[in-house]
C-alpha positions in Angstrom: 0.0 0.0 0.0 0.9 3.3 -1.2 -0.2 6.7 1.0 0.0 10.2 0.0 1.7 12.4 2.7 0.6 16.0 2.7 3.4 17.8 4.8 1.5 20.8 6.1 3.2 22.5 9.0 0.7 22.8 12.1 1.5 26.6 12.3 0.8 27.4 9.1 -2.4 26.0 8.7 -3.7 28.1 11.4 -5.7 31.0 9.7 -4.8 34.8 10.5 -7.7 36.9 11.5 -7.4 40.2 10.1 -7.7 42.9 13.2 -10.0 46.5 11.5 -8.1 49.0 10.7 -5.3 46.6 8.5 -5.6 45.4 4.8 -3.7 42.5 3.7 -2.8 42.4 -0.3 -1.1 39.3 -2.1 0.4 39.7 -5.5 3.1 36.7 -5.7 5.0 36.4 -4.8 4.9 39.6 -2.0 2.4 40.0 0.6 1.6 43.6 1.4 0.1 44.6 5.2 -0.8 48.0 5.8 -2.4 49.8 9.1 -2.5 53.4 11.1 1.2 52.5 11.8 2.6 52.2 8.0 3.1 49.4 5.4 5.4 46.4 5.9 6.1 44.3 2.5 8.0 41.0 2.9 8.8 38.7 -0.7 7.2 35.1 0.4 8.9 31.7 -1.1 8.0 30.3 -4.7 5.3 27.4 -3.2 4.2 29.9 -0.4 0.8 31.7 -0.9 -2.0 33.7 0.3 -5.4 34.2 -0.1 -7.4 36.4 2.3 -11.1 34.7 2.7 -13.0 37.4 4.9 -12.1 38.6 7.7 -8.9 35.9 7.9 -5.7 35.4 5.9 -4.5 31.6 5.2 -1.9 30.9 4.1 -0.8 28.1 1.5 1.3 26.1 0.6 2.1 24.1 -2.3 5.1 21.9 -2.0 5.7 19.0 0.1 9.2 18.8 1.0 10.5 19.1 4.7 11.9 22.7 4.2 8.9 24.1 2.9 6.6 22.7 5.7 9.0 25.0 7.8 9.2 27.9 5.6 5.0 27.6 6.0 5.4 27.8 9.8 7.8 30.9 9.1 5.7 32.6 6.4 2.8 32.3 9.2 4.5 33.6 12.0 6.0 36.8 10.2 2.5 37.6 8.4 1.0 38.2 11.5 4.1 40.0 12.8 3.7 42.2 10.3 -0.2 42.6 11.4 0.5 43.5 14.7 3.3 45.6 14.2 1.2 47.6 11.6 -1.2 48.5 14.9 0.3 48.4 17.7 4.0 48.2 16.7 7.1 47.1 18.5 9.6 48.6 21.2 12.8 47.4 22.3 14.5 48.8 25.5 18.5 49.2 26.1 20.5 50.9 28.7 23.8 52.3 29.2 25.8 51.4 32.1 28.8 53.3 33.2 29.7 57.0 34.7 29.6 59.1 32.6 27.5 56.9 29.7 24.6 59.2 28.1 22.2 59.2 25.0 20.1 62.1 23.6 17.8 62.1 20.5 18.5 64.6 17.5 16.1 64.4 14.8 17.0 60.4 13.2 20.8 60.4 15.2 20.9 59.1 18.9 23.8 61.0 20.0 25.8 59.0 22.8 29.0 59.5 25.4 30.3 56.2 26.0 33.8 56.3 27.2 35.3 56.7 23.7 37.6 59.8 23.4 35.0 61.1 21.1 30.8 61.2 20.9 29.4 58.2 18.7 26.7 59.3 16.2 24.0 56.1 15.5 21.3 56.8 12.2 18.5 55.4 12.9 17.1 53.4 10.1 13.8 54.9 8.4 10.6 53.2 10.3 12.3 53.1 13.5 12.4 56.2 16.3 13.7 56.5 19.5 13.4 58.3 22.4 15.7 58.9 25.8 14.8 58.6 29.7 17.4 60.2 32.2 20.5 60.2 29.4 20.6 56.3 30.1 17.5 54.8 29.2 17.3 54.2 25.2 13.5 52.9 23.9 13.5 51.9 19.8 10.2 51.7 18.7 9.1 50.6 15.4 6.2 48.6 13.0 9.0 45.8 11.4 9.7 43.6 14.2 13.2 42.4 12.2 14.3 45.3 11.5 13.7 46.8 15.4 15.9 43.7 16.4 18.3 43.9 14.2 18.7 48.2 15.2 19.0 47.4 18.6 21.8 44.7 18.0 23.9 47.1 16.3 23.3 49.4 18.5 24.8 46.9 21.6 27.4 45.8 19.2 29.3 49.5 19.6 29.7 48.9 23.7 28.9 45.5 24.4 28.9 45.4 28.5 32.0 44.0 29.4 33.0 41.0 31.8 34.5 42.9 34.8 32.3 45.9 35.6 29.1 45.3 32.8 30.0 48.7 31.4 28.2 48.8 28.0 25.0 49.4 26.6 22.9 46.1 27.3 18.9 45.3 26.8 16.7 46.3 29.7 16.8 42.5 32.0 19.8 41.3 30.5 21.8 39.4 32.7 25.5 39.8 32.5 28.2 37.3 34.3 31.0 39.4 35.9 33.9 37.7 35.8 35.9 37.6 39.1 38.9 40.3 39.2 42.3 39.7 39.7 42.8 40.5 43.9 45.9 42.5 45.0 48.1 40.4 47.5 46.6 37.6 47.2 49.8 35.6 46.5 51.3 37.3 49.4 54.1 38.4 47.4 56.5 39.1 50.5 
C-alpha cells in the first residue's frame, strides 16, 4: 500500500484573522500589510501563498518537501508580525551602564557619550524612532519587528557590557556574568 503524505506545518495552517483597521494584499510572490502605523512588505517563497477569505488570511502552501513545511510555519508567523506591528508596533529597550555613559535624540541620530575619546553618532534606520529617559535609558520603537531587532543589535554591538564591571550598553533585564577580578596580594608576594 501506497499513501499520500501532505506535509503541512501545524503553524501554518492556522488562519490569520485580520484585526480593522489593517488590509492584507497578495500579488506573488509579495504580501503587502498596511495599518495606522505604515506598510510592511516581505517577498514570500516560490510554493508559499496567500489568499485572504474574509475577515482571515491563510496561508498556503504548495510543495511537500520538509523545508517548505517550515518555511510555511515561518511565512505564518512573520505575516502576523507584520499585522500586529502595523497596529500596535514594537519597542525594544537598552540601557547604558557606566559613569559618565549618556544618550540624547536629535532628529534620526541618537547622539551617545560612551567612554570613547569622542561622541558616537548612530542613524536610525527609516521606520524606526527613539526616544531617551534620564541620558541612560534608550527605547527603539518601530512597525517591522526584524528590523527593530536587528537596530538594537547594532546598536549593543558598539559597547557591548564588558565582563568585569558590565560597562556597555545592554537590553533592559539582561543578565550579565561578571567575571571575578584579579585581587591585590593575594599571592602574598613578601
Amino acid at each position: 500500500m501506497h499513501y499520500l503524505v501532505i506535509l503541512m506545518s501545524r503553524v501554518g495552517k492556522k488562519p490569520i484573522k485580520i484585526v480593522s483597521g489593517v488590509k492584507v494584499k497578495f500579488a506573488a510572490p509579495v504580501v503587502e500589510v498596511s495599518g495606522k502605523l505604515g506598510t510592511l512588505k516581505r517577498t514570500l517563497p516560490s510554493h508559499i501563498s496567500v489568499e485572504v477569505k474574509g475577515e482571515e488570511v491563510h496561508v498556503l502552501n504548495s510543495s511537500s518537501n520538509s523545508t517548505s513545511k517550515s518555511l510555511h510555519g515561518l511565512s505564518r508567523t512573520l505575516i502576523s508580525n507584520m499585522m500586529k506591528g502595523v497596529i500596535e508596533g514594537y519597542s525594544k529597550d537598552l540601557e547604558l551602564q557606566g559613569v559618565g555613559y549618556r544618550a540624547q535624540v536629535q532628529g534620526n541620530k541618537l547622539n551617545m557619550s560612551l567612554g570613547f575619546s569622542h561622541p558616537v553618532e548612530f542613524i536610525l534606520p527609516q521606520g524606526i524612532s527613539a526616544t531617551v529617559e534620564a541620558n541612560t535609558k534608550i527605547c527603539l520603537k518601530g512597525a517591522d519587528k526584524e528590523l527593530l531587532g536587528q537596530t538594537a543589535s547594532t546598536l549593543r554591538k558598539i559597547k557591548p557590557p564588558e565582563p568585569y564591571k558590565g560597562k556597555g550598553i545592554r537590553y533592559v533585564g539582561e543578565v550579565i556574568t561578571l567575571k571575578q577580578g584579579k585581587t591585590a596580594g593575594a599571592g602574598g608576594g613578601k
